[in-house]
C-alpha positions, -999 to +999 in steps of 0.1 A: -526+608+372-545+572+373-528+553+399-537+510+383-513+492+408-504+491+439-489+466+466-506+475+500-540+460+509-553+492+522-546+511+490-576+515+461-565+513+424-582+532+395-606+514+372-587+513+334-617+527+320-620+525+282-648+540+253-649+497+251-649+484+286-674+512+303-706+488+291-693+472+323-699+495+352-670+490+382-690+474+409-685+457+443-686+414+450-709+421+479-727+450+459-730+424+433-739+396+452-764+414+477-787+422+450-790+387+442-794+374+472-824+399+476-836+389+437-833+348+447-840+352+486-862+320+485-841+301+462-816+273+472-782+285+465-755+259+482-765+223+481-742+204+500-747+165+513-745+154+551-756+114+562-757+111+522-788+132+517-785+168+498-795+197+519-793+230+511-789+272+522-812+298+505-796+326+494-814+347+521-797+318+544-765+323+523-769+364+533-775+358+566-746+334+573-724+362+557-732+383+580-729+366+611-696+358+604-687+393+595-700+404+630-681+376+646-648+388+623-657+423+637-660+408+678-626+395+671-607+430+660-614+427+619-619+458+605-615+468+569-586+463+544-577+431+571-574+395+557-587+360+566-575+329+552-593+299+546-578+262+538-600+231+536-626+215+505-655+232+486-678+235+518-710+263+523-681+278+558-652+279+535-680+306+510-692+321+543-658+329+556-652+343+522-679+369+518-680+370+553-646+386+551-656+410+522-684+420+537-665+437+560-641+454+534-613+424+540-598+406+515-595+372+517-572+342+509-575+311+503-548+280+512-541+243+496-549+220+521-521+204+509-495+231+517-470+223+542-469+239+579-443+260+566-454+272+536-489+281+557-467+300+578-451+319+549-485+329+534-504+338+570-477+361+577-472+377+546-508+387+544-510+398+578-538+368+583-560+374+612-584+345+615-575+315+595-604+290+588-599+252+583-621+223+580-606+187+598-583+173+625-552+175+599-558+208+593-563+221+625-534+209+640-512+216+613-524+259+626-521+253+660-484+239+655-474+275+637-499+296+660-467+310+680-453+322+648-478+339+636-481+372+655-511+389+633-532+359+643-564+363+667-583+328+659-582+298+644-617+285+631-624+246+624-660+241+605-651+199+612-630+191+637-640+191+672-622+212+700-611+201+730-619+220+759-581+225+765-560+236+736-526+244+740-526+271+714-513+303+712-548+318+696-580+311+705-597+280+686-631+278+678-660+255+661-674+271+632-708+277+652-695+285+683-676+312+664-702+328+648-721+329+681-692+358+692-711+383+668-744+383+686-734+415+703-726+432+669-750+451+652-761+441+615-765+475+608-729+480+618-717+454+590-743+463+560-734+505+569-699+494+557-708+482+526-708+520+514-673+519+520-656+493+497-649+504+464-645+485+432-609+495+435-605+481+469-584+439+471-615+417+473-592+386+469-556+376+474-543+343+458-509+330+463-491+319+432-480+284+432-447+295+416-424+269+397-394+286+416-391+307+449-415+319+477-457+321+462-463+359+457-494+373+469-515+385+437-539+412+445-576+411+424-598+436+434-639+438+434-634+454+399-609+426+385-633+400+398-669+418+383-655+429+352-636+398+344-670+382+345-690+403+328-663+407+300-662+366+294-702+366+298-705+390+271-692+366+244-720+342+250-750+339+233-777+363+248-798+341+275-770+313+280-776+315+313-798+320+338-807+308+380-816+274+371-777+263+365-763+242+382-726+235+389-707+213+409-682+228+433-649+205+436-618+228+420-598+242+447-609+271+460-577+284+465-571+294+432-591+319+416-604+300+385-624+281+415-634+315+434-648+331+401-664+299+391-681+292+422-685+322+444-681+346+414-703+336+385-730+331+418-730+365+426-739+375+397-769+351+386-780+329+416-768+295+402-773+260+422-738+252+436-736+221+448-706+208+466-685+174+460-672+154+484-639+161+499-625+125+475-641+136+445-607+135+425-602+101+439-632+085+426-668+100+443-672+128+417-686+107+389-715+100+417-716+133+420-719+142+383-750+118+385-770+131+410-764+163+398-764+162+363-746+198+362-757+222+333-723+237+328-687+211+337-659+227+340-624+212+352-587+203+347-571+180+323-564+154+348-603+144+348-612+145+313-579+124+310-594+099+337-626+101+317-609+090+285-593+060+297-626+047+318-642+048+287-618+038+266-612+010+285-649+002+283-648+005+247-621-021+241-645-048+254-671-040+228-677-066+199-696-071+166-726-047+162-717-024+193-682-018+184-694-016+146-723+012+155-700+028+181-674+035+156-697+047+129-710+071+159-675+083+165-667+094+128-704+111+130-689+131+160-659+139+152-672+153+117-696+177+137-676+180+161-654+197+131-678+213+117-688+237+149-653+248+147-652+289+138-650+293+105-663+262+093-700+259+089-728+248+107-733+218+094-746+185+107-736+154+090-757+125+077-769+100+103-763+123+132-799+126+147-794+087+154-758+089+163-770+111+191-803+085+201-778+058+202-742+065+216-740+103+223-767+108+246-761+074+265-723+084+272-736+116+286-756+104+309-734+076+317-712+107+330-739+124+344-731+151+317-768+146+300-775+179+305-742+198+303-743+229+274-710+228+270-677+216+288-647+236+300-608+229+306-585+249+320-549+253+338-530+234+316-534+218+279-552+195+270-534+169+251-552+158+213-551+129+219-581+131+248-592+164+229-599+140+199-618+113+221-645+135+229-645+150+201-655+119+185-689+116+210-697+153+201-681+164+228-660+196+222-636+205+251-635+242+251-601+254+266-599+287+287-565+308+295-557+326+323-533+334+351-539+345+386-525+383+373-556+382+350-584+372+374-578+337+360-592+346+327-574+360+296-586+338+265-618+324+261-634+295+232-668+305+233-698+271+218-698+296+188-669+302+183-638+280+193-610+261+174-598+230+186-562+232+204-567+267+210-567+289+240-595+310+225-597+348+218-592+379+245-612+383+268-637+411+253-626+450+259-588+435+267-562+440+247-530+410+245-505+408+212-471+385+211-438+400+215-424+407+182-389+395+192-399+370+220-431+356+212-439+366+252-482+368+255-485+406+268-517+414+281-534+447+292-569+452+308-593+458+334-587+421+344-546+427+351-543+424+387-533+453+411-500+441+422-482+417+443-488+425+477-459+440+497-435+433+465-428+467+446-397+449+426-417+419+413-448+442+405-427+465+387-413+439+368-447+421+357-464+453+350-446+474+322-452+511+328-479+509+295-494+485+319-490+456+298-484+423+320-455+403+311-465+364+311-436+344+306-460+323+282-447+320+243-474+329+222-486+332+185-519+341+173-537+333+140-552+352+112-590+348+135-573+364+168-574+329+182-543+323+203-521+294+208-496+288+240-461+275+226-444+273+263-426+293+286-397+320+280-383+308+311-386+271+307-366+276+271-337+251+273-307+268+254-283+238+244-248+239+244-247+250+205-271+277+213-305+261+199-336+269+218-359+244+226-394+249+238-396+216+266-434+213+268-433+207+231-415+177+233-429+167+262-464+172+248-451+153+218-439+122+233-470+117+257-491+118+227-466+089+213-469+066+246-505+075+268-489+055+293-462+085+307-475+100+333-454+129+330-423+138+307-398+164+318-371+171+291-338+181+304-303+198+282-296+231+292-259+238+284-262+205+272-249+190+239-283+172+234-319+169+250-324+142+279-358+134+289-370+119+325-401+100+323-426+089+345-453+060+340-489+065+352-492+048+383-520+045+412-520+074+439-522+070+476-553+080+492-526+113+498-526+120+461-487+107+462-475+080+435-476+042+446-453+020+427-484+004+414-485+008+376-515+020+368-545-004+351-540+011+316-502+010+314-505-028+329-529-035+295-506-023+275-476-039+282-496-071+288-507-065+249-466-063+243-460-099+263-450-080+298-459-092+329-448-060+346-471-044+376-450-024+398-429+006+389-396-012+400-405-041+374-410-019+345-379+000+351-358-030+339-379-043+314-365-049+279-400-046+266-412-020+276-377+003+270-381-012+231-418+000+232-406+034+246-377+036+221-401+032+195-418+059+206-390+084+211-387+072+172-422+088+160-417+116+183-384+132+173-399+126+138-420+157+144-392+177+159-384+215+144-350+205+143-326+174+150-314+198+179-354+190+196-346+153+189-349+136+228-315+113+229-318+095+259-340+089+289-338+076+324-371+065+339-384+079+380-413+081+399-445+101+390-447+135+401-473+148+424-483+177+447-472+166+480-440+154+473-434+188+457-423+182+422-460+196+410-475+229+419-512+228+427-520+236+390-501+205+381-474+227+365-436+206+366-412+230+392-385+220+372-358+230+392-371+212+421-375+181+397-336+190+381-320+191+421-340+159+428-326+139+400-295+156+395-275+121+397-298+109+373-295+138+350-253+138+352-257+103+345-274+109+310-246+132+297-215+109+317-198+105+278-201+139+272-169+145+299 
C-alpha cells in the first residue's frame, strides 16, 4: 500500500501519481537543477552587488560552489537524510549552502533572521541541525550564545562576519571560505556518485511554520513537492512565457518557501538571472534595485505594493491642471482594460488606450523600474481593493497566488489569461481542493500536499485526513469559473455571546478599506455580547522593523486635511478629531456588515504591530492570542458595562 506521509527525515514518501499529474515526471532539485547548470554553464546565474557594482556567478560557478560546500558538509560528518540551517538575507552562500546541502541528500532549513535565540534553539534542535549558516555579527553571536544547547551541532558558518582567532564557542566557527576550504580532501566524485541516491520522494526542504499559536512545526516538502509544484503552476501559462533571459529580484525571505521556489526553484528549472537586493531593501533600497534591474517578472507581499500606492499617490495629489486632467483620463482608460482582461470578459482594449500607455502607463513603470515586468504577483496575505484598484487604474493587474507551506506554497494560481480581481485564482493544475459542505474549510489534495510534520505523528494525522485531503483552517467558497475566494479562518471565527459567528478579517478588511490610515485592525468579542476592535495607525518603523511613535507621512496629511496637528502616536490617541474621523468610519463600515451582530461597537487605539515585538508572524499574519494576552486590560476595559 502507497505510503504519502511520513514524519522522519530519513523516510521516502510515494509520488500521488494520477492519469492527470503523470505529464509531470517525479524528479530530483539537484537532478533538475544539474541539467541546467550543464545547459547554461556559461551563463550568469546570481548577480549580486559588492563596493556598489553588480558582479555575478555562472551557473558552472553556481555548480561548482555547490559542490565545495557539499564536500566541506561531508569533512564535517554530513551524510545523507542530515539537515543544515541557514539564517541571514538573499545572498549567492545562503543558495550555496542550500543545494550544497541537497546535493548531499540533506534537507535543508531555513531561519528568520529575525527569530529570537530561543526560538533558533527550538528549530536547530528539532531538526537535528548540523551546521547552521548565518551572514553578520548579530547573527553570529546570537548561534554561538545557544551553541551549548545544541548537541546535534558540528559548525557554525558566517558568510559576513569576521572570526576572531579565539571564540569561546562550543562548535567550531568558521568564515564562509575558510569553510569550504575543509572539503579539499573530499572527492567530487564522492558527492556527484550520491546523487543516484536521492529520490523524488526523499525531504529536499524543511520550513518551519510561523504558527499564530504554539511552537513552529517543521513542514516536510520533498524533491517531488518542490518539482511538481512548479511544473504544475508553469503549465497554466501561455506556452513560451518564459525562458533564461528573466530576470528576478531576490529579496523575499528565504525562509519561507514561496521565496525558496521563487528563487532557487523556478532557477533550477530554467536558468533565470537572479539578482539579489540589499539586505534594507524593505526599508527603502529596493526601488533602486527595481531600477537597475528592471525585473521581467515582480513578485512580492502586500506590504510593498501598499508602500507603492501611497508614494504614488502621494505624488499624484501634487499634480494640477493638464497633468492631473490627462492622468485621470489615463486612470479610467486602465481601469476599463484593466476590467476587460478579467476571465470571462473579453479582450477588449478601450478607446484612447494606445496613448494612455505613451503617456502615463509606461512612465509609472519605469518610474518603478517595472518597464519591463510581464506581469506582477502578490502573495501571503490579501491584498486590500483599495491598492488592488490603484493599479488597476495604470493597467496594472495585481495577480494574487494562494498557498501554504503544506502545499509547497502554492495551491491557487490567477494566471495574465485568466484571473478575476480579488480572487485567489484556480487549483493548481492536476490538484484537486473543494469547500467543506458544512464548514466552508478549503480541503486540498495533490502531489503538492507536504509529507508531514517532522517528528509530529499527532499534528500530521490531524492535517492530513486518511483520503489525504489537507485540512487548511482557511474558509473558502468558490464560484461558478472554479475561481476561489478566502473568507478567513475556522479558527479565527469569533462566536459571540448570543452564538453569532463572525469571520474577524472581514471586518477588519472592511474598516481599513474605510480609513487607509490603520495600520492594522484586530477585532476582538468572543463570548462577548458585541464586537470590539483594537486599532493601530500607520506609523514609521525603526531601522529594526519595530513601530516608532512617529505617525506615518500619510496619516499626518490626512489629519492635517481634518485641522489636526497631530504627529506622534501619543498625540493622536487623544485627539477629538481624529476619534470623530474614525467614528465616521466605523459608520460606513458596519454599513456593510452581514448582520448588526458584525457591527464593530467600540475601539481602543495601541501601537502598530510588527515582527519583532511578536504580535506578527513573518508572513505578517496577527497571532491573535499573543495580541488578546498583550492588551487584555485594554480588551476588559471595552466590555467594563457589560459586568
Amino acid at each position: 500500500m502507497p505510503i504519502y506521509t511520513t514524519t522522519r527525515i530519513n523516510e521516502e514518501v510515494d509520488i500521488r501519481l494520477t492519469p492527470e499529474n503523470e505529464q509531470f515526471p517525479p524528479t530530483t532539485l539537484v537532478d533538475t537543477f544539474v541539467a541546467t547548470a550543464t545547459k547554461f554553464a556559461a551563463q550568469e546565474a546570481l548577480h549580486y552587488k559588492k563596493d556598489d557594482v553588480w558582479h555575478a556567478y555562472t551557473y558552472a560557478e553556481y555548480h561548482r560552489m555547490n559542490i565545495r560546500v557539499a564536500k566541506a558538509l561531508r569533512s564535517l560528518g554530513v551524510n545523507q537524510f542530515d539537515t543544515v540551517s541557514i539564517s541571514g538575507f538573499n545572498a549567492p552562500p545562503w543558495f550555496f549552502a542550500y543545494m550544497g546541502c541537497l546535493y548531499l541528500g540533506g534537507a535543508a532549513t531555513g531561519i528568520y533572521p529575525t527569530n529570537n535565540a530561543s526560538m533558533c534553539q527550538y528549530v536547530l534542535n528539532n531538526s537535528g541541525t548540523k551546521v547552521v549558516f548565518c551572514d553578520d555579527a548579530a547573527q553570529l553571536e546570537k548561534f554561538i550564545s545557544i551553541a551549548d544547547q545544541l548537541p546535534e551541532l558540528k559548525a557554525i558558518v558566517t558568510w559576513k562576519a569576521s572570526v576572531p582567532e579565539v571564540v569561546s564557542c562550543a562548535a567550531p566557527v568558521y568564515t564562509f571560505d575558510a569553510f569550504i576550504e575543509l572539503g579539499q580532501e573530499v572527492s567530487d566524485a564522492s558527492i556527484t556518485d550520491t546523487f543516484a541516491s536521492i529520490r523524488p520522494g526523499h525531504c529536499a526542504s524543511l520550513i518551519y511554520t510561523s504558527g499564530t499559536t504554539g511552537s513552529p512545526k517543521g513542514v516536510m516538502l520533498s524533491h517531488d513537492n518542490c518539482t511538481y509544484t512548479m511544473n504544475a503552476v508553469n503549465s497554466g501559462f501561455l506556452p513560451g512565457t518564459f525562458d533564461n533571459n528573466e530576470r528576478l529580484v531576490s529579496f523575499l525571505p528565504l525562509s519561507h518557501i514561496a521565496g525558496q521556489l521563487l528563487d532557487i526553484g523556478y532557477q533550477c528549472i530554467y536558468g533565470f538571472h537572479i539578482y539579489f537586493a540589499e539586505p534594507d531593501a524593505l526599508k527603502g533600497s529596493l526601488g533602486k534595485t527595481l531600477k537597475e534591474v528592471r525585473p521581467t517578472y515582480f513578485l512580492s507581499v502586500p506590504r510593498v505594493f501598499e508602500k507603492m500606492y501611497e508614494r504614488m499617490s502621494e505624488l499624484g495629489r501634487s499634480a494640477t491642471g493638464a497633468r492631473k486632467m490627462i492622468s485621470n483620463w489615463a486612470k479610467e482608460i486602465g481601469t476599463t482594460k484593466t476590467r476587460q482582461s478579467e476571465f470571462g470578459q473579453g479582450d477588449g482594449v478601450p478607446c484612447g488606450y494606445s496613448l494612455a500607455q505613451q503617456l502615463v502607463f509606461s512612465k509609472v513603470r519605469e518610474a518603478l523600474g517595472l518597464d519591463q515586468a510581464k506581469a506582477f504577483y502578490s502573495g501571503a496575505a490579501p491584498l486590500t481593493p483599495e491598492v488592488l484598484s490603484y493599479f488597476a487604474s495604470l493597467d496594472m493587474p495585481l495577480l494574487q497566488a494562494m498557498g501554504l507551506s503544506e502545499t509547497t506554497g502554492i495551491s491557487f494560481y490567477n494566471y495574465p489569461q485568466k484571473w478575476k480581481s480579488g480572487s485567489i485564482g484556480r487549483c493548481v493544475f492536476t490538484a484537486e481542493a473543494r469547500s467543506d459542505p458544512e464548514t466552508t474549510e478549503l480541503l486540498i489534495r495533490g502531489r503538492h500536499v507536504m509529507m508531514g510534520y517532522l517528528n509530529n505523528e499527532e499534528q500530521t494525522a490531524a492535517a492530513i485526513d486518511a483520503d489525504g485531503w489537507l485540512h487548511t483552517g482557511d474558509c473558502a467558497t468558490f464560484d461558478e469559473d472554479g475561481f476561489g475566494f478566502i473568507t478567513g479562518r475556522i479558527k479565527e471565527l469569533i462566536i459571540t455571546a448570543g452564538g453569532e459567528n463572525v469571520p474577524p478579517v472581514l471586518l477588519e478588511t472592511t474598516l481599513k478599506e474605510e480609513l487607509p490610515i490603520l495600520g492594522h485592525v484586530m477585532a476582538v468579542g468572543d463570548k462577548r455580547k458585541f464586537i470590539s476592535a483594537l486599532l493601530a495607525l500607520k506609523v514609521v518603523m525603526d531601522d529594526h522593523g519595530a513601530p516608532t511613535k512617529d505617525l506615518d507621512p500619510s496619516v499626518i496629511r490626512v489629519l492635517s486635511e481634518l485641522g489636526s496637528t497631530a504627529t506622534t502616536t501619543d498625540e493622536a490617541h487623544k485627539d477629538e478629531i481624529l476619534i470623530n474621523h474614525i467614528n465616521e468610519g466605523l459608520k460606513r463600515s458596519n454599513a456593510k456588515a452581514a448582520s448588526r451582530a458584525q457591527w464593530i461597537q467600540k475601539f481602543t487605539f495601541i501601537q502598530d504591530f510588527s515582527i519583532p515585538n511578536g504580535e506578527l508572524t513573518p508572513t505578517l499574519k496577527i497571532k491573535r492570542s499573543v495580541v488578546a494576552k498583550q492588551y487584555a486590560d485594554e480588551i476588559d476595559a471595552m466590555y467594563a458595562a457589560e459586568a
